[in-house]
N, C-alpha and C positions, 0 to 999 in steps of 0.2 A: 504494500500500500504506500503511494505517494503521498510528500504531507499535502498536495494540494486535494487528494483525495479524501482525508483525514479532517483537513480544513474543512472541506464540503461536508462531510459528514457531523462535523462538531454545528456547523451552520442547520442545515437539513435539523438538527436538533434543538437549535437555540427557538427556530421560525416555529417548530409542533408545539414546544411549551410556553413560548408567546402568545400564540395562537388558544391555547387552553386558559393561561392568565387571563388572558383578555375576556373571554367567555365568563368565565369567575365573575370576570368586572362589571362585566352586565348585569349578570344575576343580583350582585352584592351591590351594585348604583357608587361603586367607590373607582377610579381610577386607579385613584393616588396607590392602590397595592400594588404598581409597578414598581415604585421603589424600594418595597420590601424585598423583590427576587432578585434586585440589579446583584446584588455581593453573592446568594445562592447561583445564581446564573450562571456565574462564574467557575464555583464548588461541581457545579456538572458538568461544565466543560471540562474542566481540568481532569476529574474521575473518569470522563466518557473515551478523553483521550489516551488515560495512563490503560483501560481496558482494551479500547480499541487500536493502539498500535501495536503493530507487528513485532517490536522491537522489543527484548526482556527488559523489563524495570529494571532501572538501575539507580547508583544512590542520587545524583542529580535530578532524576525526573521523582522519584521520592520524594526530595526536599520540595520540591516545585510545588507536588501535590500539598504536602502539609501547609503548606507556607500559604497558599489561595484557600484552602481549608481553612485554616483559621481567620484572616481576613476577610474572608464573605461571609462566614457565619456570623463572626462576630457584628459585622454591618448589617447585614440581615435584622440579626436580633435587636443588635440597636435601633432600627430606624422602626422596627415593630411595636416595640416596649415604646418608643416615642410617638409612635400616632395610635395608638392604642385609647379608644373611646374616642377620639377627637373629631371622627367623621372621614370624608373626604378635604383633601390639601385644597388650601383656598386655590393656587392657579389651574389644576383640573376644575374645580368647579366654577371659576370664572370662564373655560373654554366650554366646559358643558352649558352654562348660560348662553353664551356667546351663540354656539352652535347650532342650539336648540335639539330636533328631530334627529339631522341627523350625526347628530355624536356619539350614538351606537355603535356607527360603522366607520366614521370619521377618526374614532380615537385608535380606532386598530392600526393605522398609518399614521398618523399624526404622534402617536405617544409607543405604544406596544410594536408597534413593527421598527420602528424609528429608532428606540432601543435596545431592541434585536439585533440591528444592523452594525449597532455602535458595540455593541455587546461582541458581536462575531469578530469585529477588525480587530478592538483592543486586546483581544483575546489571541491573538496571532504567536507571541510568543510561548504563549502554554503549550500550545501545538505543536511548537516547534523545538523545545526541549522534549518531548514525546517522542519527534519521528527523529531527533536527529543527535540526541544524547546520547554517549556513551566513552569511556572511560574517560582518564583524566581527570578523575575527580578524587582530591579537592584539588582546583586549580584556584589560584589567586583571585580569579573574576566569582568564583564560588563564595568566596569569603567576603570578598568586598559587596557582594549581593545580601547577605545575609545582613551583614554590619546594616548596609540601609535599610534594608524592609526594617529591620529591629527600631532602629533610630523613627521611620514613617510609624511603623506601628504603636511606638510609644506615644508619637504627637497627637496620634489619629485616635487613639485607647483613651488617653487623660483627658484628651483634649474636650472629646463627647460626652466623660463623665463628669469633667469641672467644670462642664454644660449644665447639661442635664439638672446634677445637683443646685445650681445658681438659680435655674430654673422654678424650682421649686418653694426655693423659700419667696410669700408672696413680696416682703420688704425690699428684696428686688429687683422688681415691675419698676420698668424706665430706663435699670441704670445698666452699666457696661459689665461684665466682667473681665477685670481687669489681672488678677490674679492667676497665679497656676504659672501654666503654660502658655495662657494667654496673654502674660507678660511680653512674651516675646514675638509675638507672634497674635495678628488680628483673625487669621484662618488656621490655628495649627493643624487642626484635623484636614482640612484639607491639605493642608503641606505632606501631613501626614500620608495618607492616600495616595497623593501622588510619588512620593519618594519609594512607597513601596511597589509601587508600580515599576519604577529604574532599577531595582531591587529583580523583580521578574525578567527587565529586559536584562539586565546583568546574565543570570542564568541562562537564557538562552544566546546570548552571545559566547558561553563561557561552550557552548553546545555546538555555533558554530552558525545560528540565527542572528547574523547580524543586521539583516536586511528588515528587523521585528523593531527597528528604530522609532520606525511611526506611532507604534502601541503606545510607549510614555509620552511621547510630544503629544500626542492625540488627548489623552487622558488628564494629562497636565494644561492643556488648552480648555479643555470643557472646564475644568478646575476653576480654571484663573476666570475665562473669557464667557461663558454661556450660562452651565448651570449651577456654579459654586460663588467666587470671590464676587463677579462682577454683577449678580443678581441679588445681593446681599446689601453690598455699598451703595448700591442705588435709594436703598428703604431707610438704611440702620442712621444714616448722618441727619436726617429726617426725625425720624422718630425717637429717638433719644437724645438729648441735649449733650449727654457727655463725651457722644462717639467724634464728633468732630475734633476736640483735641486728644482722642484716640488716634486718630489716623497721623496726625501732629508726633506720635510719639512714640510709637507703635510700627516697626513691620508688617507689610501687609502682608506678607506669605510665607517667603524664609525665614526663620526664627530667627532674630539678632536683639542684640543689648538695648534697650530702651531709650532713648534721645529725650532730651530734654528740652520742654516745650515752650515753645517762642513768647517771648515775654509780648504784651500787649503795645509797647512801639515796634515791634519788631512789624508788626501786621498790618499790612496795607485795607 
């Protein structure tokens, strides 16, 4: 089996359980549970592949597997546990407004197919430590992949807990969290996310997938540019009073040491 066969086949796979999410969706009148599967999504590609290639497992494609395992599960469950009783996400229900009739069929291209597709590209490197792994391992790109998904996973782990918890307490409503890891950092979890993402391209370059370049820039662009940093900053300087001399002081993505914020001549 060729990996562009393999590829097709992890695709062929992605588009049937799209296709059944989506159905879910209808029945359930909620959209928004696409982004419960995006991290699972992932958890079956990466399994579908480690079964379905021709090639014996070996410890690199092992590591691949655990390493996407833990990362979508744990996203999975986080983004479950977070919309949990809250209904449908207000911009699915703002396009189901929008759309009216028909958003039934609308949303299966527009959201569910849409993510399929993005799901299947980014996914390119998993694939390809599958069809094209084998000895060499550990090789130097093996370690320095690890070190980063670790370092992503920690930003992206705390990041959504010292959320989460901030979240909760109602005292609060309004203000920034400032603390944690978000000290350094105005997106850590998404930094997070993406670093683990270079972290997978790592391994599969370490494999011999070097041409799987696109997966992180890809991932790291919807990050920053679509549906993370840039859909975020448009609301947040708006609606809370304190975030504007957050972004003053604050890295927006890469985590870095905190600046110090411009005194009031300073400001035009």
């Amino acid at each position: 089996m060729t990996f562009l066969e393999l590829y097709g086949l992890t695709g062929l796979i992605i588009l049937g359980l799209m296709t059944l999410l989506w159905l879910l969706s209808l029945a359930l009148k909620d959209t928004s549970i696409v982004d419960i599967f995006w991290g699972a999504g992932f958890v079956i590609i990466v399994w579908a592949g480690l079964l379905l290639s021709p090639a014996a497992p070996d410890a690199r494609r092992w590591l691949m597997t655990a390493l996407v395992t833990i990362w979508g599960l744990r996203l999975s469950l986080h983004i479950a546990l977070r919309n949990l009783g809250k209904g449908e996400d207000f911009r699915y229900a703002r396009w189901r407004a929008e759309n009216g009739r028909r958003w039934w069929w609308y949303s299966f291209f527009q959201t569910f197919l849409l993510q399929g597709v993005l799901m299947w590209l980014i996914s390119a490197p998993l694939t390809a430590v599958h069809r094209f792994s084998g000895g060499g391992f550990p090789a130097w790109l093996d370690l320095a992949a690890v070190l980063i998904w670790a370092v992503g996973f920690f930003f992206e782990a705390v990041g959504d807990a010292q959320l989460a918890a901030f979240k909760k307490n109602p005292a609060n409503r309004g203000q920034v969290l400032r603390g944690g890891v978000w000290r350094y950092s105005r997106h850590p979890n998404y930094f997070g996310d993406a670093a683990q993402w270079w972290g997978f391209f790592l391994l599969a370059l370490a494999a011999g997938g070097w041409w799987t370049l696109f997966s992180p820039i890809l991932m790291t662009f919807l990050l920053l540019r679509v549906s993370g940093v840039a859909l975020l900053e448009k609301t947040l300087a708006n609606q809370k009073p304190g975030y504007r001399e957050y972004i003053e002081t604050t890295s927006a993505f890469v985590p870095w040491f905190p600046r110090k914020p411009a005194s009031k001549g300073d400001l035009k």
